[in-house]
C-alpha positions as CSV (number, residue, x, y, z in Angstrom):
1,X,-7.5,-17.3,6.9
2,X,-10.9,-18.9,5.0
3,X,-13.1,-18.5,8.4
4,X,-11.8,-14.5,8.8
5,X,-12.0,-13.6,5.2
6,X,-14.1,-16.1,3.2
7,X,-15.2,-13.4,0.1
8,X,-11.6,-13.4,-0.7
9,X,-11.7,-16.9,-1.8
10,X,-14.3,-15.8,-4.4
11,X,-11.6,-14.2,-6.7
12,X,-9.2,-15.7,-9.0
13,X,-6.6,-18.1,-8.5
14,X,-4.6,-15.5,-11.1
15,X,-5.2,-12.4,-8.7
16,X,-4.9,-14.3,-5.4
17,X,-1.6,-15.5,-6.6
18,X,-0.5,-12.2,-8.0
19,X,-1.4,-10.3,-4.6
20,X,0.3,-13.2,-2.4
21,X,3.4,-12.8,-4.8
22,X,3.9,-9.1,-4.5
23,X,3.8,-9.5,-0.8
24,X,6.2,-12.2,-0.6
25,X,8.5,-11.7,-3.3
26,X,8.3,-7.8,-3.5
27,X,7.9,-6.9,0.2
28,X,10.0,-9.6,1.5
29,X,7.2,-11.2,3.5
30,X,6.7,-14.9,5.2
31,X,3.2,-16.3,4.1
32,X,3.0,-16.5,8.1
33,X,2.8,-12.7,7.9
34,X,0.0,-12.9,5.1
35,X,-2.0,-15.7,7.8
36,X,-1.1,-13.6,10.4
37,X,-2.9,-10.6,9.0
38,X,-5.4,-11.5,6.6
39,X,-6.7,-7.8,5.8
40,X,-3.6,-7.4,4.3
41,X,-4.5,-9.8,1.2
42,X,-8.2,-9.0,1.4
43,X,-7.4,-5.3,0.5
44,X,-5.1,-6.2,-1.6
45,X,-7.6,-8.2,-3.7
46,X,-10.2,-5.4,-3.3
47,X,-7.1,-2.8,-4.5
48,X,-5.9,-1.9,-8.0
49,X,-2.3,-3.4,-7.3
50,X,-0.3,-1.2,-10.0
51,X,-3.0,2.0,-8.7
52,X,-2.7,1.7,-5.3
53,X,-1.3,-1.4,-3.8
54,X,2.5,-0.5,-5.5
55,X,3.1,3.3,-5.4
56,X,1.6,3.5,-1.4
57,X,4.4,0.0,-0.8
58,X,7.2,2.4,-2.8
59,X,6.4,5.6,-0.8
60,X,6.4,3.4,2.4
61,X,9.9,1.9,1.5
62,X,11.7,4.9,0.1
63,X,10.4,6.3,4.4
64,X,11.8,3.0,5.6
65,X,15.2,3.4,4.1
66,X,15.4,6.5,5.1
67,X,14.7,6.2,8.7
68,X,12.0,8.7,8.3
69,X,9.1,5.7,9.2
70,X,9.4,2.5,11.9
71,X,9.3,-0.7,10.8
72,X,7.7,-1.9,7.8
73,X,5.5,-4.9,8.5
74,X,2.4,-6.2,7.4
75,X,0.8,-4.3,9.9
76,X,2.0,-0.8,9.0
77,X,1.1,-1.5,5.3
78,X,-2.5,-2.8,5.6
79,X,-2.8,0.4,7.8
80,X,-1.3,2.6,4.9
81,X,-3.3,0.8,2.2
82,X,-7.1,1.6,4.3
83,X,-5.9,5.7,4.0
84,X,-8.1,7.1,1.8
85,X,-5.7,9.4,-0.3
86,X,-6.1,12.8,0.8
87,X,-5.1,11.1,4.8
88,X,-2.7,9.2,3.0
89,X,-0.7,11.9,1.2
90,X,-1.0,14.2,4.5
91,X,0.4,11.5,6.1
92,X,3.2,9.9,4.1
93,X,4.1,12.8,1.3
94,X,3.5,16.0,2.5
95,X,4.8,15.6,5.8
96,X,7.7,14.3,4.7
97,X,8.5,16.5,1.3
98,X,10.5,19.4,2.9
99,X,12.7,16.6,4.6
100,X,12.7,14.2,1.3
101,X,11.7,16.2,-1.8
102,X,12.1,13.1,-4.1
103,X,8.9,11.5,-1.8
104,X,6.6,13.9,-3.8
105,X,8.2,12.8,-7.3
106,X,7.8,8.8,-6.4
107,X,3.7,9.9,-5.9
108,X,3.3,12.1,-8.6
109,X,2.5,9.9,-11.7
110,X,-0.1,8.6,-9.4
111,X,-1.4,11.5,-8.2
112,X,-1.5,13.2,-11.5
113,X,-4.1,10.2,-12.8
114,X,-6.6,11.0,-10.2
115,X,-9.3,13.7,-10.2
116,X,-10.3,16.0,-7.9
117,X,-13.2,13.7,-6.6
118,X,-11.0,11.2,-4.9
119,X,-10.1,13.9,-2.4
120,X,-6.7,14.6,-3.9
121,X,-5.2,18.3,-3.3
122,X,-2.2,20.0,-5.2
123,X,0.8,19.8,-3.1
């Protein structure tokens, strides 16, 4: 993991660990998943984790359980965290709210903190 993504190994033992936690604890993952697909942990240490790293994971899983998304793997989730938001919420939230109307309130707090320059829209 060092040789594909040595700036991560610049940060914190305290945010490394807090990052590899969420993933394994949280999301259920094997640190083989985290090896596996190391852009996973360095966005995740270039993310705000309560910002962006957590509300995009409960969006993802609230899809997941209701059969709205395929699996949820490492892979999906590092592809969901590069989204900028606008591609993000087009993708995840607004496609899905006629079908799942509680998807839109599981975003809102977050979307309600940004401002208009991070390319957020009403919905």
């Amino acid at each position: 993991m060092f040789k594909k993504h040595p700036s991560g190994f610049e940060l914190s033992k305290e945010k490394i660990q807090s990052r590899v936690e969420f993933f394994t604890v949280k999301q259920k993952f094997e640190l083989s998943d985290i090896a596996k697909n190391p852009v996973i942990l360095a966005l995740a240490l270039a993310l705000a984790l309560k910002k962006r790293i957590i509300p995009r994971c409960n969006v993802l899983e609230v899809l997941y359980s209701n059969g709205l998304t395929g699996s949820r793997n490492a892979s999906s989730i590092t592809s969901a965290l590069k989204l900028i938001e606008k591609k993000f919420g087009e993708k995840f939230v607004t496609k899905y709210q006629d079908v799942l109307p509680q998807i839109v309130m599981h975003t809102k707090v977050r979307f309600a903190e940004l401002k208009e320059e991070d390319g957020i829209y009403e919905m």
